[in-house]
Z-matrix of the N, CA and C atoms (Angstrom, degrees):
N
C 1 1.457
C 2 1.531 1 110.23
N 3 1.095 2 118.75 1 -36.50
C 4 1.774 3 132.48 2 -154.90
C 5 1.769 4 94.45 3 -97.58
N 6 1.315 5 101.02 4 -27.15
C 7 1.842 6 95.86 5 -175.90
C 8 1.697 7 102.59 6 -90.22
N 9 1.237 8 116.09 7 -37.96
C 10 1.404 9 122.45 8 168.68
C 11 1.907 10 122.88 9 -41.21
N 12 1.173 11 90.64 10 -44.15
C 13 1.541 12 123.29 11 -163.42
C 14 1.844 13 85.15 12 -77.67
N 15 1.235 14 123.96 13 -41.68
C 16 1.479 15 114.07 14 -155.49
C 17 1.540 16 81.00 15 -90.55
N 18 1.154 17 145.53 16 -68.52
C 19 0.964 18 147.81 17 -170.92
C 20 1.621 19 119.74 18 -46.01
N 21 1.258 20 125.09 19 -18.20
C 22 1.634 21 136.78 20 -179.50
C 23 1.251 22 96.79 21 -81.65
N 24 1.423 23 117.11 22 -45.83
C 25 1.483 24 134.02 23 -153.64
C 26 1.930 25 96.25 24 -88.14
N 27 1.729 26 115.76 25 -26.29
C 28 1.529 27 97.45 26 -177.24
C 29 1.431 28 100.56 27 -102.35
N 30 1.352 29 126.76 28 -3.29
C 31 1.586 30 134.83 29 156.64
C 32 1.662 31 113.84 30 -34.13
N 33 1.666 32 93.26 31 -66.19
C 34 1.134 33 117.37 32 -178.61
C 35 1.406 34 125.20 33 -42.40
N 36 1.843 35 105.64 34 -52.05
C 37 0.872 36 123.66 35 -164.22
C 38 2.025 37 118.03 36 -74.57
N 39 1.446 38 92.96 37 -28.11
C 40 1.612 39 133.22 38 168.79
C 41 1.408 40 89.93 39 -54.31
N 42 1.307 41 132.91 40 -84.38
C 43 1.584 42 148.51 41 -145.07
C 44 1.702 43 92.34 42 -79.50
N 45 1.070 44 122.29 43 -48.54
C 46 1.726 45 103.12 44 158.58
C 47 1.278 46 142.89 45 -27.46
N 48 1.604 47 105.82 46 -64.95
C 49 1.468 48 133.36 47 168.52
C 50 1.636 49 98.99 48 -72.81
N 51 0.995 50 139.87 49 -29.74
C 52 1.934 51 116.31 50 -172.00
C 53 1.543 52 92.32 51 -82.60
N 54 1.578 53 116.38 52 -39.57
C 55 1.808 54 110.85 53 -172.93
C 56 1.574 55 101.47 54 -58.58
N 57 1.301 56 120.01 55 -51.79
C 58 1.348 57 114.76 56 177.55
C 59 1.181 58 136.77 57 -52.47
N 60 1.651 59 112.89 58 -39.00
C 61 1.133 60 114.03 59 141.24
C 62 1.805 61 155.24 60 -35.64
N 63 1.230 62 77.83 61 -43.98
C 64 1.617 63 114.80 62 166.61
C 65 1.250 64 107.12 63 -67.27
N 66 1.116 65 131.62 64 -55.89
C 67 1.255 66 142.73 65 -150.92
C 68 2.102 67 104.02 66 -72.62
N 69 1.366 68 85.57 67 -43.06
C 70 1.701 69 105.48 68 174.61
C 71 1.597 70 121.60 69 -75.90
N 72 1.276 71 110.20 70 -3.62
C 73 1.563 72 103.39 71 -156.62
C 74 1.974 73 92.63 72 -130.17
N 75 1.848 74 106.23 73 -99.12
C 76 1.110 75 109.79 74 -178.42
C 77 1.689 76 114.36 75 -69.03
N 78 1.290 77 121.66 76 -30.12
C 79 1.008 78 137.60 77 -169.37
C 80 1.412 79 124.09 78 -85.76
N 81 1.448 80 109.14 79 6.64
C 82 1.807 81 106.92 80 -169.66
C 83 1.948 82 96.47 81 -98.25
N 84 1.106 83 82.99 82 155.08
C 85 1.881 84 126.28 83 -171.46
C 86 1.375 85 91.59 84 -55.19
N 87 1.377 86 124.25 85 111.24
C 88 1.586 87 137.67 86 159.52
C 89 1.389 88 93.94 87 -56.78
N 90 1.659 89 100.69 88 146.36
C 91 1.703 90 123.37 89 174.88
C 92 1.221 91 100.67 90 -110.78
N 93 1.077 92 101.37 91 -52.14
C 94 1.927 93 102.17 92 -148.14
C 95 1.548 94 114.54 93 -173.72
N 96 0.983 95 126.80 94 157.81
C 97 1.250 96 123.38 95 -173.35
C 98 1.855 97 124.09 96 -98.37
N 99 1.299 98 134.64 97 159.41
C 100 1.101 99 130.29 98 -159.81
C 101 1.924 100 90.67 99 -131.13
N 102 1.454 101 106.41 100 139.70
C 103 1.537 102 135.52 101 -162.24
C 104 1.291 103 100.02 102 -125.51
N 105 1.426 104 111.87 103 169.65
C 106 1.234 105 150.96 104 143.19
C 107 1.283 106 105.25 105 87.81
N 108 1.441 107 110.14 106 176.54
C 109 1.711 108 131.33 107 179.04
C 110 1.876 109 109.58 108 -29.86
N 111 1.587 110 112.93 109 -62.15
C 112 1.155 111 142.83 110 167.37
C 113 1.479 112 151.63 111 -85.84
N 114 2.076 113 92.60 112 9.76
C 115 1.611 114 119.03 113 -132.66
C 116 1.690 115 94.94 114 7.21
N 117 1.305 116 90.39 115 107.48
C 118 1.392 117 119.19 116 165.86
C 119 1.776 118 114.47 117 -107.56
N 120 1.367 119 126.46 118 -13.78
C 121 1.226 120 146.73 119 -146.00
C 122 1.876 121 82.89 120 -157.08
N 123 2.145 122 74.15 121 128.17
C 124 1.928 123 96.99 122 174.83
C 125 1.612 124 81.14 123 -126.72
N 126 1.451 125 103.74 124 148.21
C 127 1.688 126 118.86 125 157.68
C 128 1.301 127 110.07 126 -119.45
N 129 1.378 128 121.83 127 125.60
C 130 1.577 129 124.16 128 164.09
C 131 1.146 130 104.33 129 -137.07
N 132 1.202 131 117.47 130 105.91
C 133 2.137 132 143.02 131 175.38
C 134 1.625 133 83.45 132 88.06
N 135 1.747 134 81.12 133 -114.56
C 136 1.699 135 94.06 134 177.66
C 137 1.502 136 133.44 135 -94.02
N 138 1.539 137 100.43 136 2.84
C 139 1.484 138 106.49 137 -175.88
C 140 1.571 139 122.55 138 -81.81
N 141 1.194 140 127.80 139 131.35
C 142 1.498 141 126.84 140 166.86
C 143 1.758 142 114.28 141 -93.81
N 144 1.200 143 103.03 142 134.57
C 145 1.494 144 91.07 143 -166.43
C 146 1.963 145 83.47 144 -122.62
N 147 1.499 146 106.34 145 141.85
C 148 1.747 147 102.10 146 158.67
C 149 1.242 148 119.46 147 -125.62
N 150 1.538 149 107.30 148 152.07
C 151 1.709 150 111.24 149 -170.48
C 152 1.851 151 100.40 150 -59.44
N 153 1.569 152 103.32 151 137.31
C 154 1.143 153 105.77 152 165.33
C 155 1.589 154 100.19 153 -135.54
N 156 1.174 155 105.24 154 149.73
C 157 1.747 156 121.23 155 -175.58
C 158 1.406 157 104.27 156 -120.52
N 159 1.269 158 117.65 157 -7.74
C 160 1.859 159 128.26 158 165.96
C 161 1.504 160 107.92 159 -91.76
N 162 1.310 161 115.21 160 88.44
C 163 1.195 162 112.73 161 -152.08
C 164 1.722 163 96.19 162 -166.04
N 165 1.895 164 115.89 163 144.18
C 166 1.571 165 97.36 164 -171.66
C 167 1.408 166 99.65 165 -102.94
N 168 1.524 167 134.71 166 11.74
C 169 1.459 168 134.57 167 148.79
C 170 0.996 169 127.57 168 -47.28
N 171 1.911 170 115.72 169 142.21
C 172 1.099 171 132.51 170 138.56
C 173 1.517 172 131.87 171 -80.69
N 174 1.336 173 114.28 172 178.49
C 175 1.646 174 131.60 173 158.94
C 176 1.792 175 109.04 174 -44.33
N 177 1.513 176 95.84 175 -44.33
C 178 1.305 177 92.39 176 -171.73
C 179 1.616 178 114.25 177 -94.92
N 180 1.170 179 129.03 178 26.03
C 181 1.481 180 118.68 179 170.62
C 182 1.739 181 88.31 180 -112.29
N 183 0.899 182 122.13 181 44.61
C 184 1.586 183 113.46 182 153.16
C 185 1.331 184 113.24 183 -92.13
N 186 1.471 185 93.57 184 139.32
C 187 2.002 186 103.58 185 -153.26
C 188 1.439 187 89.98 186 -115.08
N 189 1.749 188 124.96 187 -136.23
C 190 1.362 189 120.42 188 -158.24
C 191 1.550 190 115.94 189 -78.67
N 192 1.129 191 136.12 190 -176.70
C 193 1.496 192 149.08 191 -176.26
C 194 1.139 193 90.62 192 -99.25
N 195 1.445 194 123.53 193 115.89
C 196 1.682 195 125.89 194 163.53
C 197 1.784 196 114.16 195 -126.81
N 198 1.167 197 101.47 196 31.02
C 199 1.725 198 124.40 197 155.54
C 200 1.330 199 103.77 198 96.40
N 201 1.363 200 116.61 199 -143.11
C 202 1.470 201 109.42 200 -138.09
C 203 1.838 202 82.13 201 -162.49
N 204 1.837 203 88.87 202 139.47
C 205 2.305 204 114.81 203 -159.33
C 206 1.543 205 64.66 204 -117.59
N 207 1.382 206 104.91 205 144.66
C 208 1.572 207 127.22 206 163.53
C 209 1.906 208 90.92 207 -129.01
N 210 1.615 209 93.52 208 131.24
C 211 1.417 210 124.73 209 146.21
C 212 1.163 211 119.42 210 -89.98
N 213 1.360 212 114.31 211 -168.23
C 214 1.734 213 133.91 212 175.62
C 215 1.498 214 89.84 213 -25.54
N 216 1.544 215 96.40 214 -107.52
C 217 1.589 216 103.01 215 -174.07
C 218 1.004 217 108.04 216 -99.01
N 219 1.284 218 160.96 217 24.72
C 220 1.002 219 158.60 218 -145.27
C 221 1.577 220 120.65 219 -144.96
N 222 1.645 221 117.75 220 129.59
C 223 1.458 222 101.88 221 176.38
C 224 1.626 223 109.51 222 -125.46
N 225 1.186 224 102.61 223 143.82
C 226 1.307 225 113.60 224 168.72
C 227 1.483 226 146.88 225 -122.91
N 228 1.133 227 134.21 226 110.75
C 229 1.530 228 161.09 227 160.42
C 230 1.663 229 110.03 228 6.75
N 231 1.344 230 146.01 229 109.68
C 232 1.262 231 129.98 230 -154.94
C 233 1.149 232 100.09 231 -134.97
N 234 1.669 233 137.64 232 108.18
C 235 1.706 234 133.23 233 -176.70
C 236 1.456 235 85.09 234 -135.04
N 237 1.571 236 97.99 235 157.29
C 238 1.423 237 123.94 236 172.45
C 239 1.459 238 98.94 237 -72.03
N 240 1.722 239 111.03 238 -165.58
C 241 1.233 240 139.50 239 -155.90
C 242 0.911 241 127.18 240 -140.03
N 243 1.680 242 116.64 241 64.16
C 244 1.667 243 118.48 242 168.23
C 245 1.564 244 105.38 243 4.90
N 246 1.415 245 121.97 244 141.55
C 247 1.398 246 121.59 245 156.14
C 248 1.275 247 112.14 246 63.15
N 249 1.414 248 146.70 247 31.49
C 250 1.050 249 158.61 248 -151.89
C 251 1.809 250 118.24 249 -142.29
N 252 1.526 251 102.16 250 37.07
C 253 1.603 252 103.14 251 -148.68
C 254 1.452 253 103.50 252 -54.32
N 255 1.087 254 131.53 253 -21.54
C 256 1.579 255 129.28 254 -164.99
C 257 2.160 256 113.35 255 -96.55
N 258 1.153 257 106.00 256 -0.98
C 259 1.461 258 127.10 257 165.36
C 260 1.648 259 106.64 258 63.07
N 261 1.371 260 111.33 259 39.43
C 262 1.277 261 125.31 260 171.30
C 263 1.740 262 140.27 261 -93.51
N 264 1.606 263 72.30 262 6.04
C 265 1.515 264 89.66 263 179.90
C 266 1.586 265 100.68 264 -134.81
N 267 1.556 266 112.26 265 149.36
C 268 1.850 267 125.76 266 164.66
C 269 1.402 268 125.06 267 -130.86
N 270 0.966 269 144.35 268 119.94
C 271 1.303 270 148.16 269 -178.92
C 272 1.353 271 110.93 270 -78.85
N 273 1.493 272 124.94 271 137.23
C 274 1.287 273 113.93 272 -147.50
C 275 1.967 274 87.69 273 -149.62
N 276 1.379 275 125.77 274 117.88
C 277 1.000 276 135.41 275 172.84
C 278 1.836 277 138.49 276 -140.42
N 279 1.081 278 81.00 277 143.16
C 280 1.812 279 85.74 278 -177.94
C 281 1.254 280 122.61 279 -130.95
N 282 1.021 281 149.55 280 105.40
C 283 1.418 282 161.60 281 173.93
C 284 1.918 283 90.77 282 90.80
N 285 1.543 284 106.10 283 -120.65
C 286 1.311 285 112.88 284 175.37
C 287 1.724 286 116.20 285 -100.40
N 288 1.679 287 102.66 286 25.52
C 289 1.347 288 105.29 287 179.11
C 290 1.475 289 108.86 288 -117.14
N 291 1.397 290 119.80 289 128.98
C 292 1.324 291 121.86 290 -174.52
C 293 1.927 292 89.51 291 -135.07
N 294 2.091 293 94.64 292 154.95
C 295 1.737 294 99.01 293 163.90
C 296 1.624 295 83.28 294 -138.01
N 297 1.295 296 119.67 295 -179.02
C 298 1.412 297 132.92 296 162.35
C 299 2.040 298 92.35 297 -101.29
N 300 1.219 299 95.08 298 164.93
C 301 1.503 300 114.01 299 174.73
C 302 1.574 301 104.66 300 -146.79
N 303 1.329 302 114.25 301 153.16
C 304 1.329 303 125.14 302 -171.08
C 305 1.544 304 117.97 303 -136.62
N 306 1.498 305 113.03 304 129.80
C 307 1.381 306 100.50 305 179.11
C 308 0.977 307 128.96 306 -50.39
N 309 1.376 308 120.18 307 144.06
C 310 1.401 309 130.44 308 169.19
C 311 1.215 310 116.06 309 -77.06
């Protein structure tokens, strides 16, 4: 009864962590789509955002996970911007390559 019980309960705990997983990786919520020569250009609804590298960010003011712009073949990672009170900036990453982009 007592080994059953631990085992229902680390099932559970298993199927938690893989959905979450899931949820972060193959499974996260499309925004918007990514353009151009260089996807240089993010779309989410109506916004156009463009890569800017003139910019007073780092690596490390990447703020929450707000899903994932698919190009051609390619997908990419979409978090806000620590310190960014006016929401004019997105941090945009793929593997160990990240740019910021800025509304247009």
């Amino acid at each position: 009864m007592r080994k059953s019980m631990i085992l229902g309960v680390a099932a559970c705990i298993v199927g938690l962590l893989l959905f979450f997983v899931y949820r972060q990786t193959i499974g996260a919520k499309v925004i918007g789509t990514a353009s151009g020569p260089e996807y240089e250009y993010i779309t989410i609804g109506d916004k156009t955002y463009v890569m800017d590298f003139a910019n007073n960010y780092s690596n490390a003011d990447k703020g929450d996970f707000l899903g994932v712009v698919r190009g051609d073949e390619v997908t990419f990672r979409i978090y806000s911007v620590k310190g960014d009170e006016d929401s004019k900036y997105i941090y945009r990453l793929s593997g160990f390559d990240g740019a910021f982009y800025r509304l247009r």
